[in-house]
N, C-alpha and C positions, 0 to 999 in steps of 0.2 A: 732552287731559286726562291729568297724568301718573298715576301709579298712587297716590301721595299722596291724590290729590282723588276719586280712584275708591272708595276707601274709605267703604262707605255712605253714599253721598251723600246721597239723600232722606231718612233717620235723622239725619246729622248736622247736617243744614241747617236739620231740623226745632226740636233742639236750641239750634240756634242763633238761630233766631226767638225760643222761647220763654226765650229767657234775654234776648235785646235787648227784648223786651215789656214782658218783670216787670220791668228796670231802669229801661225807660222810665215804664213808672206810676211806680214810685216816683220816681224824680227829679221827677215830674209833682205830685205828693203833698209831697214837702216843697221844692220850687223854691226859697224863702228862703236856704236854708241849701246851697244850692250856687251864687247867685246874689254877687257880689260888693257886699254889702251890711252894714251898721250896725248891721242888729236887733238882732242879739247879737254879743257879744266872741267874737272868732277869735282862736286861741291856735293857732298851727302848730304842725307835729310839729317840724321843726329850727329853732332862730331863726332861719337864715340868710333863710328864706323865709317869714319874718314881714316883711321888707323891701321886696319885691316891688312895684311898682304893681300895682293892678286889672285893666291888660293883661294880664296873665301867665293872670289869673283865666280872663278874656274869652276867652283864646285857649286854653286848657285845656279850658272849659265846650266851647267850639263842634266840639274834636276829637272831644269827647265825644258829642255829640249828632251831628256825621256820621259817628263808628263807628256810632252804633246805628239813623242810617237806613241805609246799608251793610249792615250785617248781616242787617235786616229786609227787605230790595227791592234786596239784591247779587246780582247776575245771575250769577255764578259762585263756584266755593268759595276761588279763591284772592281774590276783591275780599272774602271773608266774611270769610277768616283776618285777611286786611291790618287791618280792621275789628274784628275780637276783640281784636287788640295795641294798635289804638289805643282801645279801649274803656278797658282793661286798664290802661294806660298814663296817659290823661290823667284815671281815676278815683281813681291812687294819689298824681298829684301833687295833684288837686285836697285828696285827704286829708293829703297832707303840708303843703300851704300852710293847713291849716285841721283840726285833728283831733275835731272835734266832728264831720267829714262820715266818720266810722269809724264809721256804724252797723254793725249787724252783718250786713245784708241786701247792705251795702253791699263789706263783705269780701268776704260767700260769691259776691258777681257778679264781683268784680276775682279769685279764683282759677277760677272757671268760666270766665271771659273767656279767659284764659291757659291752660288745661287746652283751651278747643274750638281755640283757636288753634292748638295745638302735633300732637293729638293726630287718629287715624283714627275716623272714629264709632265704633266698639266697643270701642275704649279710652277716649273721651270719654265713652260711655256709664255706661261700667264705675267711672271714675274719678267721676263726677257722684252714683254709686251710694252709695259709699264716703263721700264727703264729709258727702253725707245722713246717713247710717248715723252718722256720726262727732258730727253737728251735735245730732243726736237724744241720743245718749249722752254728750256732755260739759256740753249742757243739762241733762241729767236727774241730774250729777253734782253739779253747782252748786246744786243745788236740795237735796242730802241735807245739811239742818245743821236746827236745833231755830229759827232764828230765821227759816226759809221759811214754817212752818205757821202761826206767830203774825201774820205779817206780808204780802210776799206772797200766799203760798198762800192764806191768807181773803182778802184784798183778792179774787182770782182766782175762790174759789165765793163771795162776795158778789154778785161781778158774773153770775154764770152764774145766781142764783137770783132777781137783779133782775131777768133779761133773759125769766127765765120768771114772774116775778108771782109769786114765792117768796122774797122778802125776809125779812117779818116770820118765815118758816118759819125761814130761815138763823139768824136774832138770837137763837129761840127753841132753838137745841139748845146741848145740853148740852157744857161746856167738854170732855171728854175725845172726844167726836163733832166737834167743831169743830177740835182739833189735830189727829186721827186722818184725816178727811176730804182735807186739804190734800196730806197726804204720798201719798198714791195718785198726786198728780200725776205725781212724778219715778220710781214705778214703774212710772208705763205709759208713758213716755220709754222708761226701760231696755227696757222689753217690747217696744216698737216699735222700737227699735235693733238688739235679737238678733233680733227677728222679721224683719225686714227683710233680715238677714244671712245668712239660710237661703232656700233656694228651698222647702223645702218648708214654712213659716210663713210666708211671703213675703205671700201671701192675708189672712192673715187680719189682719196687722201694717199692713199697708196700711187694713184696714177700722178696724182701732184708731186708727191716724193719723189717717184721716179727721174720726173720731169728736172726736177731739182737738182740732185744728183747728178744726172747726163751732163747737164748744163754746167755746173761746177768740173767735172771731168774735163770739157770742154775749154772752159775759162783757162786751170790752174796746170793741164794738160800738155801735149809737147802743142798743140797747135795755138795752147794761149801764152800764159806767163813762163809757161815748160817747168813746173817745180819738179823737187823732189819724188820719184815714185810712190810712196809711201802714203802720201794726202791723196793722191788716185785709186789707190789699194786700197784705203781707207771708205771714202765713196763707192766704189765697185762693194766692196763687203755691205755697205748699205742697201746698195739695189737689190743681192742675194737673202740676206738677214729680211729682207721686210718683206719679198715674194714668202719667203719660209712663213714667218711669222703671222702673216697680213693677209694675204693673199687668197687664203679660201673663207669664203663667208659662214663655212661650216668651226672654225678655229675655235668658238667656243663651247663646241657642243662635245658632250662627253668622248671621250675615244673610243673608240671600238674595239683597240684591242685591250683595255682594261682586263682584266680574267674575271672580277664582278662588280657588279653593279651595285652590291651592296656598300650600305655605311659599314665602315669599320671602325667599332669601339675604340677611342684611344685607350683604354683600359688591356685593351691584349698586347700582349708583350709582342707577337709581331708587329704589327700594326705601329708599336711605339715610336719605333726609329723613322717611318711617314710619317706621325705625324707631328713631330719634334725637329724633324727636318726641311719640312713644307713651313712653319713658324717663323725658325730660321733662314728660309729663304724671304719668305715675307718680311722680316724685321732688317735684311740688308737692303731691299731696296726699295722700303720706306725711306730709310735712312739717307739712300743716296739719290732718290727723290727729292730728301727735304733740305740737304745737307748745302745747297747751292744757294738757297736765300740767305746765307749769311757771309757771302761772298762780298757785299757792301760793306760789311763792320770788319772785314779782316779774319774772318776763322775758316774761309775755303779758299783755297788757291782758287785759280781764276777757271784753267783748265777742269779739275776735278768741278768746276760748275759749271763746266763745257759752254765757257765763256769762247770759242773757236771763232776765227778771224772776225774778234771784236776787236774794238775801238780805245774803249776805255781804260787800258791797264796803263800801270804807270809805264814810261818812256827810261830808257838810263843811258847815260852816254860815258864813256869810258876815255881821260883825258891821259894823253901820254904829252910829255917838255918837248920841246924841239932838241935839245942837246941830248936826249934819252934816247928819240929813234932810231937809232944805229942798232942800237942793244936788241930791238922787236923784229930788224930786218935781218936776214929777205925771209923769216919764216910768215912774217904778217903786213908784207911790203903792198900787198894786194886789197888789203882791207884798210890800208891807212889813209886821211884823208886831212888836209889843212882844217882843224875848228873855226868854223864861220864866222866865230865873233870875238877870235884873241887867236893871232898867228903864231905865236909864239907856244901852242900845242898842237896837237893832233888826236884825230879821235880815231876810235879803232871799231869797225861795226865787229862786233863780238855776233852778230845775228847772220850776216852772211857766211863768218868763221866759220859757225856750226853749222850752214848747210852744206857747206863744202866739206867740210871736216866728218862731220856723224851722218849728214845725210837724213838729218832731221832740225824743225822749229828750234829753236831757243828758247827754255823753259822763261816765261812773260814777265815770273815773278820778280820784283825789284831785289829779291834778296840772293835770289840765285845769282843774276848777273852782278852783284855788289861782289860775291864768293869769287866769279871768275873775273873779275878786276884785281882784287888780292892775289889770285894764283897766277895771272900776268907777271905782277910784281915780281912774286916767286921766283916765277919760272925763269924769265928776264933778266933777274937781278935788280929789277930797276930803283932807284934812290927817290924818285918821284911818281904821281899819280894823282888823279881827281878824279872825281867821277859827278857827272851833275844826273840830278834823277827828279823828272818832271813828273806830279802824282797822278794819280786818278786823274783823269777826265770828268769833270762836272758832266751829269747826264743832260743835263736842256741847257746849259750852255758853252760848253765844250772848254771853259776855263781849267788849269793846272796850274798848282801850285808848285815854285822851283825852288829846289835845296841843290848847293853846291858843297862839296865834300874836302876841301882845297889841296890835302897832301895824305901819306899814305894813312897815319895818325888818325886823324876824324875816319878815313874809308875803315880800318879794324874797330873803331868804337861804336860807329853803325852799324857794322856787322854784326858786333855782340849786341845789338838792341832789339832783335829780332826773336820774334817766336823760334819759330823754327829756326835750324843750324843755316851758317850763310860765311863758314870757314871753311875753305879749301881741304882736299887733300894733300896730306904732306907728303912731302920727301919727291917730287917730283923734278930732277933736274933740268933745264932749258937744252942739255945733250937729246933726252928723252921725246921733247918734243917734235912731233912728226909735223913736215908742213903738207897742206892740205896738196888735195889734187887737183 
């Protein structure tokens, strides 16, 4: 074993299980939506791998699942690392051939994936550390604007006061307790961030986290709003991850089972692959640390800035004719609704679709759902379409600005305006499409 894999081994291995675990529940949790399927419109991240046959999918998914029986029942650390790269690996292409599989649970595994792969445990550690710390605080940034407490953040104590038989109590307080109440949310983020950050808060930041987490279980849970499993699995992996992580006061102190305590020369050829790979864990999640402050100008998606049940991302709504609805039913008879302000359309929540359908969120991004408005059309046949798409949310005044889209012509010219790809997969027939359950 060379001194690379001597490096905390039983810590890092441990690590390493509980990261192949929580990824495999959740893939286990929303299966649909990694499976090469119809349910809902797949809009790749580049067109070029909108093209792809199914195989590509097939043999992506299957790398993926033997990294993470590898990782979980790999008899040594270098069959672990092989296994964390190709977790890593065939997680990002599967999100490139499909970016609605960019949850956010699903980022924070593909850089832990690459961080355990690269790194000695106590830099995997330390890095895994950091990440948290970072995910807690740019959540809890996302959350500071005037349109979280109205929106969100009630939905959020709605569900916490259903889940205790404290409804009617929630409906009965007074408006300036019901805006006030919400915003505490994204201060005990921040408090659990800086707590977190200090050894000597370390304790008690952990016991807040906790608290946080139950509580969100509770809200989004079968006893609150009842979602999806997968935002509960998601939470439950929190509570576990930050016992491991957080939880002994001893966490930064050298490990014991090191083999020595001596500096190692980056100069020695073993040595080199530590400390080249401790670097490179450090330089990924700097990166994806820093990579969320520019989620204002447009260069992060919302989620990869673990932007989670905020407020502010743009809104899109998806316009179908009244004389066209025939064509959409009965596979999306259930999602259809009279448009509020011109009878003469109907809108389609494309957000309920896919919980029912993949069993997971609607990727936030305005360009993704612009993608599954076009593969509507597609799939449909349809001759008409609009899409109206309300922006960002002004942070201290909760204003949007509205662009409407009026027929299918402008919705393809907007689609090509976009950084990233926001064109459907092709060749998807309306035979093909599965209606939801």
């Amino acid at each position: 074993m060379s001194q690379y894999d001597r490096e905390s081994p039983v810590k890092w291995r441990r690590l390493v299980q509980l990261l192949a675990l929580g990824h495999m529940s959740l893939i286990v949790a929303t299966w649909p939506l990694w499976i090469p399927t119809a349910a809902f419109p797949r809009v790749p991240l580049i067109e070029a791998a909108g093209h792809g046959g199914s195989s590509v999918e097939s043999l992506c998914l299957a790398l993926l699942l033997a990294s993470l029986t590898g990782m979980i029942f790999g008899a040594n650390p270098p069959v672990q690392r092989v296994a964390a790269v190709g977790l890593g690996v065939s997680t990002l292409a599967l999100i490139v051939i499909n970016q609605h599989r960019l949850q956010p649970w699903a980022w924070q595994f593909v850089l832990l994936s690459l961080i355990l792969a690269a790194a000695d445990g106590q830099t995997a550690r330390r890095a895994w550390q950091w990440l948290v710390i970072s995910i807690y605080f740019w959540s809890a940034w996302s959350k500071v604007d005037v349109a979280f407490s109205a929106t969100h953040g009630y939905f959020m104590l709605a569900g916490y006061c259903k889940s205790l038989g404290l409804l009617s109590l929630c409906e009965g307080l007074p408006k300036p307790v019901v805006t006030t109440l919400p915003a505490l949310i994204p201060l005990v983020e921040f408090l659990i961030a800086f707590g977190l950050a200090f050894r000597s808060t370390r304790r008690v930041a952990l016991v807040g986290a906790t608290v946080m987490h139950v509580g969100l279980i509770l809200a989004l849970g079968p006893l609150g709003h009842g979602h999806q499993p997968g935002v509960l699995i998601w939470n439950l992996f929190f509570l576990i991850q930050n016992g491991c992580l957080f939880a002994k006061a001893r966490a930064e102190l050298p490990d014991q089972n090191v083999v020595s305590s001596e500096p190692v020369a980056p100069s020695d050829p073993v040595a080199r692959p530590v400390v080249l790979g401790n670097r490179l864990a450090t330089v990924i999640v700097a990166a994806a640390m820093l990579w969320p402050a520019f989620e204002a100008f447009g260069y992060c998606d919302h989620w990869p800035a673990w932007a989670v049940y905020a407020s502010h991302p743009e809104r899109v709504t998806v316009l179908v004719p009244v004389d066209e609805i025939a064509k959409v039913r009965p596979a999306l008879d259930q999602y259809l609704a009279p448009h509020w302000s011109n009878d003469e359309w109907y809108s389609i929540r494309i957000d309920r679709w896919s919980l029912d359908a993949v069993r997971a969120p609607i990727y936030p991004q305005d360009r993704f759902q612009v993608g599954v408005a076009l593969a509507i059309c597609e799939q449909f046949g349809l001759n008409r379409i609009s899409v109206v798409i309300e922006g960002p949310a002004n942070r201290w005044t909760g204003k949007r600005t509205v662009n409407q889209y009026p027929d299918r012509a402008a919705v393809e010219k907007l689609a090509r305006s976009f950084r990233c790809n926001a064109i459907p997969h092709q060749g998807v027939s309306p035979q093909k499409m599965q209606e939801p359950n």
